[in-house]
KOLROFI-642194 format. One record per residue (C-alpha): z, x, y. Coordinates in steps of 0.02 Angstrom, whole numbers, plus 32768, in hexadecimal, padded with zeros to 4 digits. Layout:
N
ZXY...
//
This chain:
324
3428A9FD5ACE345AAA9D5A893431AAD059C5346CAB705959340DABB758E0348DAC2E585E3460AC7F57D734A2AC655734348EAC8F567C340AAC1C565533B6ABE956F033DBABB857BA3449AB6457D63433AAF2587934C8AAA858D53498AA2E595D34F7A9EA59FA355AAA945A0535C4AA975AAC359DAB085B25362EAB6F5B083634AB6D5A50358BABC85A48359AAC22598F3574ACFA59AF350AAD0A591C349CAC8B593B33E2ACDD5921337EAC3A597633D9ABD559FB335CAB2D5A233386AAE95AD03333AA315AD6332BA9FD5B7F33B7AA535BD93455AA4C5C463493AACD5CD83528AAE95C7134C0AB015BC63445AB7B5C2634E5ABE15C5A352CABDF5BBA3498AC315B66347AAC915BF03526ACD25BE13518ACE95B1D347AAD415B0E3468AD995BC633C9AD4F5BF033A0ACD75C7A335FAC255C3132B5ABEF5C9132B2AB385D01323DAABA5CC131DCAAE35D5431CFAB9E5D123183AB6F5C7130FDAB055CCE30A1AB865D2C2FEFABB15CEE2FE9AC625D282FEAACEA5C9E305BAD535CF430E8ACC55D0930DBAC8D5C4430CAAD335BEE313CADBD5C1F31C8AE4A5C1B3278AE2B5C613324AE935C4B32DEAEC95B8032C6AE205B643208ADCB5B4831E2AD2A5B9F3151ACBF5B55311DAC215B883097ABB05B1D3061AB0D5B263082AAA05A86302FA9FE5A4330ADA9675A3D30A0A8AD59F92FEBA8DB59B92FF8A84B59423012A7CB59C92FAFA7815A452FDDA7E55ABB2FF8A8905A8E301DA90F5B053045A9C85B2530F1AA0D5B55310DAAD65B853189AB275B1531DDABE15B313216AC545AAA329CACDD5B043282AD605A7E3323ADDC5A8B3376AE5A5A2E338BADF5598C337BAD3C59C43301ACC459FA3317AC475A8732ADABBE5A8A32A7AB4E5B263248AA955B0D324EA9F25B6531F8A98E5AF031E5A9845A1B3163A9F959D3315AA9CA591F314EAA8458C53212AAAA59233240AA0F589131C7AA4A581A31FAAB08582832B7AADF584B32C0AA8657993256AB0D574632CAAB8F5787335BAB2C575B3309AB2D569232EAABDE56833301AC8156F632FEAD1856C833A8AD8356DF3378ADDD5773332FAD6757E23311AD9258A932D4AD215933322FAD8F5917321EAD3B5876326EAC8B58BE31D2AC9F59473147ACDD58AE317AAC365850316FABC458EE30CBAC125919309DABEC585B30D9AB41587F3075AB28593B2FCBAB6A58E42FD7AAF758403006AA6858A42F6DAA9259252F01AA9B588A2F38AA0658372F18A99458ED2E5DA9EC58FC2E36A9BB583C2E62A901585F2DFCA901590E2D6DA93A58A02D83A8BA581C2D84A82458B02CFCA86C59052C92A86C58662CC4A7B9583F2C93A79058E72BF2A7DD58D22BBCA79458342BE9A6E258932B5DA72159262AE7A75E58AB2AE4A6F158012A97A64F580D2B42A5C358082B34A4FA58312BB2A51B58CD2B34A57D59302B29A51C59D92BD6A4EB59E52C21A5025A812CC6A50B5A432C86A58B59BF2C3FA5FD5A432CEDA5F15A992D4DA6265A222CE6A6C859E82CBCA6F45AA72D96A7085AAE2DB2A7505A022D2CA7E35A3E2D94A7F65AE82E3EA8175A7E2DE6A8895A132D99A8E65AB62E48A8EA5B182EA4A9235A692E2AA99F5A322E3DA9F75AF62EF8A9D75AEE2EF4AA495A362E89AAD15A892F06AADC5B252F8FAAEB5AA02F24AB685A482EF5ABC95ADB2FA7ABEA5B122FCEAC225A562F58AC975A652F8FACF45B023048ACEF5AB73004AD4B5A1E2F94ADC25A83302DADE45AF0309FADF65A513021AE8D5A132FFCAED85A9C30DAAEF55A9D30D2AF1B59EC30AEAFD85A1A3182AFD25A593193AFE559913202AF4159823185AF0158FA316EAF44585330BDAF4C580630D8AEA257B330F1AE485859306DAE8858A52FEEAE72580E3038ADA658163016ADA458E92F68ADFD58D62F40AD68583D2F83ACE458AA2F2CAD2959512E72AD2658D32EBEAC5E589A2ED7AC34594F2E3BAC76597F2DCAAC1C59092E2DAB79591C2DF4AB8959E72D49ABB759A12D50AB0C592E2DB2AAA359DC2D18AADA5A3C2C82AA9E59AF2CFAA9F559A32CFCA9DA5A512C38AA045A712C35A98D59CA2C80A8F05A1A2C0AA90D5AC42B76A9015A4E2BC4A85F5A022BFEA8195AA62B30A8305AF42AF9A7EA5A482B64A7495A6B2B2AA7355B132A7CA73A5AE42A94A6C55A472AF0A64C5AD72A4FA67C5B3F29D7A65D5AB42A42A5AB5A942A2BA5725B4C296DA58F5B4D2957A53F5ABD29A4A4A75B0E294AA4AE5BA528AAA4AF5B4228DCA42C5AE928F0A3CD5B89284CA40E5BE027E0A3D05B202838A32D5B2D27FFA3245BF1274DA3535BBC2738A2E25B4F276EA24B5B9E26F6A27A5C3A2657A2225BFB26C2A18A5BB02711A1815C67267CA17B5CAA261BA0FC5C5526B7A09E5C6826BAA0C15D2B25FBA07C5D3026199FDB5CE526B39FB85D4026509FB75DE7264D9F145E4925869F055E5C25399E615E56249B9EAA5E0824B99EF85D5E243B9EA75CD9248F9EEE5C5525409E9F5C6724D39DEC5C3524A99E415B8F25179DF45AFD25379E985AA3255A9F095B6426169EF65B2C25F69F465A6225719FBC5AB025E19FF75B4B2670A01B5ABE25F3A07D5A4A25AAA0E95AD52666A1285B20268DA1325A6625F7A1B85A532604A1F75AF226C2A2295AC42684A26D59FF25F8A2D95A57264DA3565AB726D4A36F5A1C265AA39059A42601A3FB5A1426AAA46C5A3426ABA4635984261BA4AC59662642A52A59CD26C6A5505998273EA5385A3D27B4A4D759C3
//
């Protein structure tokens, strides 16, 4: 699906579903959503650049995501998608930066292309590029990176307090269950967000390190070096998150730990102290002729009273000892 971005007097104006022939010429952002041979040709055609395969936008190598062809710059970054799900993922997206136009290529719906199409289509200034399309969706990636890390944190706090504070579920099953996956979400979301943030960074880094070609002005590059210091303390934050939810995760496994000894010793008490009761029990059960004592008219009272101390004695002395 091809989409036009065209400037206007008060904003961007976006045109979706354009044929691939009807491609407008002053279009400053064309979005190409999962596309077609003939839609690759067509933009290809318009803007004189050749539009990478799916297959091109997946390789991990620097070299193949970040680079220099016929004038036009080629970057590749991995973007956070469906973070709000429960099953978020990551998706590589392209920006084709030309002459005047950017060229984003995407296979999946990264939320700050909405977010930044509909602020763009509010307000713009007069002589907007696809530099300053890219600046805004970089904006856009960052924020929305920022936003996902700050309600990891929050869950991961919740969780914690639900380890750490003293609650009538503790020893639920069920309970342990369910904070044992909501710590493995937060794990494989807070990675997913440094991935993303990783690959921003490189894009950026790449961006400067071309900004010597004198295509940005002062502003631009004051806005990329800001954003390159954001990104960089948002990987700092992705990184104490992520060391965060190990320490949470080991604290879990030892309160599960802690949970199962406890039952265990409950189970080897109770087995102590019905030993001596067992016993006396075992003695008077034998089938000997000869026991005086079974002719006595209190044996049965007395038998009941001595497994009845013999069971009290060894709990008040783990009592005392404080093994309880």
């Amino acid at each position: 699906m091809l989409s036009a971005f065209v400037p206007t007097t008060s904003g961007l104006k976006k045109i979706d579903n354009i044929a691939a022939d009807a491609l407008p010429a002053n279009a400053i952002w064309i979005d190409i959503k999962t596309p077609s041979p003939g839609e690759d040709k067509a933009v290809e055609k318009l803007v004189g650049i050749e539009i990478p395969t799916r297959e091109d936008m997946q390789e991990i190598e620097a070299s193949s995501r970040l680079y220099v062809e016929n004038g036009a710059r080629y970057m590749t970054a991995t973007l956070m998608c469906a973070a709000d799900s429960p099953t978020p993922r990551i998706t590589p997206v392209t920006f084709i930066l030309t002459d005047h136009r950017l060229v984003t290529v995407r296979y999946d719906e990264p939320k700050p292309f909405a977010l930044t199409a509909a602020k763009l289509a509010r307000n713009c200034p007069a002589n907007m590029t696809g530099d300053g399309v890219l600046l805004e969706l970089l904006d856009g990636v960052i924020d929305r990176c920022a936003d996902i890390l700050e309600r990891a944190g929050a869950d991961v706090d919740s969780v914690s307090s639900q380890i750490f504070e003293p609650s009538a579920e503790r020893g639920h099953a069920r309970s342990y269950s369910q904070i044992l996956r909501t710590i493995g979400k937060k794990g494989d979301l807070t990675s997913k967000v440094r991935e993303s943030l990783v690959s921003i960074g490189r894009l950026i880094s790449f961006v400067l390190v071309e900004s010597d070609t004198g295509r940005w002005s002062r502003e631009q590059k004051a806005q990329f070096k800001t954003q390159q210091r954001d990104v960089s303390s948002l990987t700092d934050h992705a990184s104490y998150l992520s060391n965060k939810i190990t320490f949470v995760l080991d604290a879990m496994l030892g309160v599960v730990n802690l949970e199962q000894n406890n039952i265990i010793k409950l189970f080897s008490v109770m087995a102590v102290v019905l030993m001596p009761p067992t016993l006396i029990a075992s003695v008077y059960g034998m089938n000997f002729k000869f026991m005086p004592e079974l002719d006595h008219p209190l044996a049965y009272p007395l038998a009941l009273f001595a497994m009845l101390c013999a069971a009290v004695g060894p709990y008040m002395f783990f009592k005392w000892k404080r093994w309880l």
